[in-house]
C-alpha positions as CSV (number, residue, x, y, z in Angstrom):
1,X,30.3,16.1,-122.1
2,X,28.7,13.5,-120.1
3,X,24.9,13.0,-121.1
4,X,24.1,12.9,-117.6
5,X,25.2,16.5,-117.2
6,X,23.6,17.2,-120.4
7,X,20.5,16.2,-119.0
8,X,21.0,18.1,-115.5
9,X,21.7,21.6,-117.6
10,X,18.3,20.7,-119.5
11,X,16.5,20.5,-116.9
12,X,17.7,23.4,-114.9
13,X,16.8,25.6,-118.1
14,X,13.4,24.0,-118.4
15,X,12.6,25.4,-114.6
16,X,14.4,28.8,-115.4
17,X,12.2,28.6,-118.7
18,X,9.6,27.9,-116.6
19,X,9.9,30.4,-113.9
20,X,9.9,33.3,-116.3
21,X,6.6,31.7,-118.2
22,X,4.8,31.4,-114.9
23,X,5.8,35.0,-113.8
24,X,5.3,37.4,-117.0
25,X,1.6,36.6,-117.9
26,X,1.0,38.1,-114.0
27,X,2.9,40.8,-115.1
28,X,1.3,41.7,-118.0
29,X,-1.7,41.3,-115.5
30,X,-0.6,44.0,-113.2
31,X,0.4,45.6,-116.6
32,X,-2.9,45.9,-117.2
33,X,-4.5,46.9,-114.3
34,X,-2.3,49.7,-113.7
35,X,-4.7,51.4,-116.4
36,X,-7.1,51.1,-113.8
37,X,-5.0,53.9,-112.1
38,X,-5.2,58.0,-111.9
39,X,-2.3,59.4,-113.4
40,X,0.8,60.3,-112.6
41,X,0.5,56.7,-110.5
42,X,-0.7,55.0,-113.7
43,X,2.3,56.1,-115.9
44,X,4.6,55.0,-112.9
45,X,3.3,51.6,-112.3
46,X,3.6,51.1,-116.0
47,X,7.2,52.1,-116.5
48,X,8.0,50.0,-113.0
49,X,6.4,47.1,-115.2
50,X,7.2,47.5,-118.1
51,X,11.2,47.5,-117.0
52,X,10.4,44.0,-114.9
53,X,8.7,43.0,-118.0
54,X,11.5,43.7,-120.0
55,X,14.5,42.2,-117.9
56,X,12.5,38.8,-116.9
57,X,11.3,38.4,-120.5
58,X,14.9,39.1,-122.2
59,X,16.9,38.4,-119.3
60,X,15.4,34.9,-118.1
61,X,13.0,33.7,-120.5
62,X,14.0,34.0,-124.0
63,X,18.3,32.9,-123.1
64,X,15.8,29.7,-120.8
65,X,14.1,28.9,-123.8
66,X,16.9,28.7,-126.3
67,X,19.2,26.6,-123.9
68,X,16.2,24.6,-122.9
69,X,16.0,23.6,-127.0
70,X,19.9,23.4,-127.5
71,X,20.4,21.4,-124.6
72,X,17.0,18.8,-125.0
73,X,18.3,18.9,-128.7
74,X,22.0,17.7,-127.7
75,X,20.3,15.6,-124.9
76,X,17.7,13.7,-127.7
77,X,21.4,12.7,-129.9
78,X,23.9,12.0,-126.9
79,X,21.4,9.5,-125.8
80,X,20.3,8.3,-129.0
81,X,16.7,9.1,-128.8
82,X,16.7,10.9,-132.1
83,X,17.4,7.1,-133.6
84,X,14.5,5.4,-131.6
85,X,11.6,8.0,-131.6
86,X,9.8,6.3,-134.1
87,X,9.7,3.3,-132.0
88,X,6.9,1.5,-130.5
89,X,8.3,1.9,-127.1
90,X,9.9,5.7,-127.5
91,X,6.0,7.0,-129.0
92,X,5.4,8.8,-125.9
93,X,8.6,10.7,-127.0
94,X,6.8,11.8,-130.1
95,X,3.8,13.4,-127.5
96,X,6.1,14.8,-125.9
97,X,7.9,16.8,-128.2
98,X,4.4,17.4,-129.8
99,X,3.4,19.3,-125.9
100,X,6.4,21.0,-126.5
101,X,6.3,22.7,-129.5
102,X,2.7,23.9,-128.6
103,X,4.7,25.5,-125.5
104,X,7.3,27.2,-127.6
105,X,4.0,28.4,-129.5
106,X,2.5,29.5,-126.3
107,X,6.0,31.5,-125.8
108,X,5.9,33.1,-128.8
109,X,2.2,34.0,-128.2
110,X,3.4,35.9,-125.1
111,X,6.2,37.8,-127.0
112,X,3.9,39.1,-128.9
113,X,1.7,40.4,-125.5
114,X,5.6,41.5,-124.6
115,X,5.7,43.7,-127.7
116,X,1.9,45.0,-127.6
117,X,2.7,46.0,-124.1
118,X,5.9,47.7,-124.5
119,X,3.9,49.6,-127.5
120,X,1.2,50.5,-124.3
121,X,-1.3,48.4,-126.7
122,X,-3.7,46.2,-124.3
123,X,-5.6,43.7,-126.2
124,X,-6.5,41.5,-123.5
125,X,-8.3,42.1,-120.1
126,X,-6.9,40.8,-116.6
127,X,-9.2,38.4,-116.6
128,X,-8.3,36.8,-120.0
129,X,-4.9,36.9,-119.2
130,X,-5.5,35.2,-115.7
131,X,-7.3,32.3,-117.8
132,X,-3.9,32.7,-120.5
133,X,-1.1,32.6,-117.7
134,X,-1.9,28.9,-116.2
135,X,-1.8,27.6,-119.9
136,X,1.8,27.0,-118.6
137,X,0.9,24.7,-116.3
138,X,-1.1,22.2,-118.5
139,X,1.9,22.3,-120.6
140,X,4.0,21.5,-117.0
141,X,2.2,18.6,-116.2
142,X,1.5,17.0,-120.1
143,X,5.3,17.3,-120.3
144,X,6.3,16.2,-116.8
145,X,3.9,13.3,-117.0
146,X,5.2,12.1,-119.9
147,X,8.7,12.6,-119.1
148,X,9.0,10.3,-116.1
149,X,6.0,8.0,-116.7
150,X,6.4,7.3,-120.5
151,X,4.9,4.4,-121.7
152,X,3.4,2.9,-118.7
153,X,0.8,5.2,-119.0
154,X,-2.6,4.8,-121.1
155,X,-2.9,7.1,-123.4
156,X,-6.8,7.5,-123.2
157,X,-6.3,8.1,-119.6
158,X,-3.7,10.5,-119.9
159,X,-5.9,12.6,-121.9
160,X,-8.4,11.8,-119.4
161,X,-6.4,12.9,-116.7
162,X,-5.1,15.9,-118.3
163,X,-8.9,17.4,-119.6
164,X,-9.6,16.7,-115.7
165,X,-6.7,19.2,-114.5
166,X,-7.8,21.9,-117.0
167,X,-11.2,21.6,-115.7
168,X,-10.1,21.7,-112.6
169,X,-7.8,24.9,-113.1
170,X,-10.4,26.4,-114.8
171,X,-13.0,26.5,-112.3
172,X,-10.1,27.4,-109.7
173,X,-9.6,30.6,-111.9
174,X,-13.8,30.9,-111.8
175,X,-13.9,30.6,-108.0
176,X,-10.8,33.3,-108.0
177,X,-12.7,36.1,-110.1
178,X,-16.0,35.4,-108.2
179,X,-14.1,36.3,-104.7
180,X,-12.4,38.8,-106.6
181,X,-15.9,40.6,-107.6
182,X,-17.5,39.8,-104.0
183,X,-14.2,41.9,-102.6
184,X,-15.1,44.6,-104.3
């Protein structure tokens, strides 16, 4: 197969990856506030979740993930990265692939929210997992930055740049619960 296509079907499983890590830490949320609810609405609202929970996680994120790593895997030899990633000018490569191996961490870490939840186990407050779903996104950007800018960026500044949009997404996520607590 063509490495360009390679590269197309690696992408499109990154965003599908993507998609479904964005989307199941707000419904764990939901999850979780649902045992905020009188019952019989709380048991509802939990089987409602838990069955979107299920489907999005198994459905979309897990089959994402494994194609993601087949097809970046089959992507890394076509193109004979594999051979130059201990070169000086293929050492962002190495970040990279560092970035995402902490994400597959972070997935696992959320199959194991998956498998509390299903168990009706809540470890972890709204709030807590609010702060854990945008975790995501730092990974998004370290990856994406590093992708399509490479070597031409500083590394210093990249981790400059990089502590700056966590502190910036964490005091969006501040902001959020203290409108949150005013509303109510």
């Amino acid at each position: 197969m063509n490495y360009l296509y390679l590269k197309a079907l690696h992408i499109i499983f990154v965003v599908t990856w993507f998609a479904g890590l964005f989307y199941i830490p707000r419904l764990f949320i939901y999850n979780t506030e649902a045992n905020e609810k009188e019952e019989p609405v709380r048991s509802a609202m939990h089987q409602q979740f838990n069955l979107m929970i299920k489907r999005l996680w198994m459905g979309i994120t897990w089959p994402s993930a494994i194609l993601t790593l087949i097809f970046g895997l089959t992507v890394m030899h076509t193109g004979g990265w594999d051979t130059k990633l201990f070169t000086s000018p293929v050492r962002w490569l190495l970040v990279k692939l560092a970035f995402v191996l902490l994400l597959y961490l972070y997935h696992f870490s959320l199959h194991a929210i998956y498998k509390q939840q299903a168990k009706g186990i809540f470890k972890y407050t709204s709030q807590q997992l609010r702060i854990w779903n945008e975790v995501a996104t730092i990974f998004l950007v370290a990856i994406v930055m590093l992708a399509t800018v490479k070597q031409s960026i500083s590394f210093i500044w990249g981790i400059v740049g990089l502590i700056g949009f966590i502190i910036l997404l964490m005091s969006a996520i501040k902001i959020y619960k203290l409108i949150r607590q005013k509303k109510h």
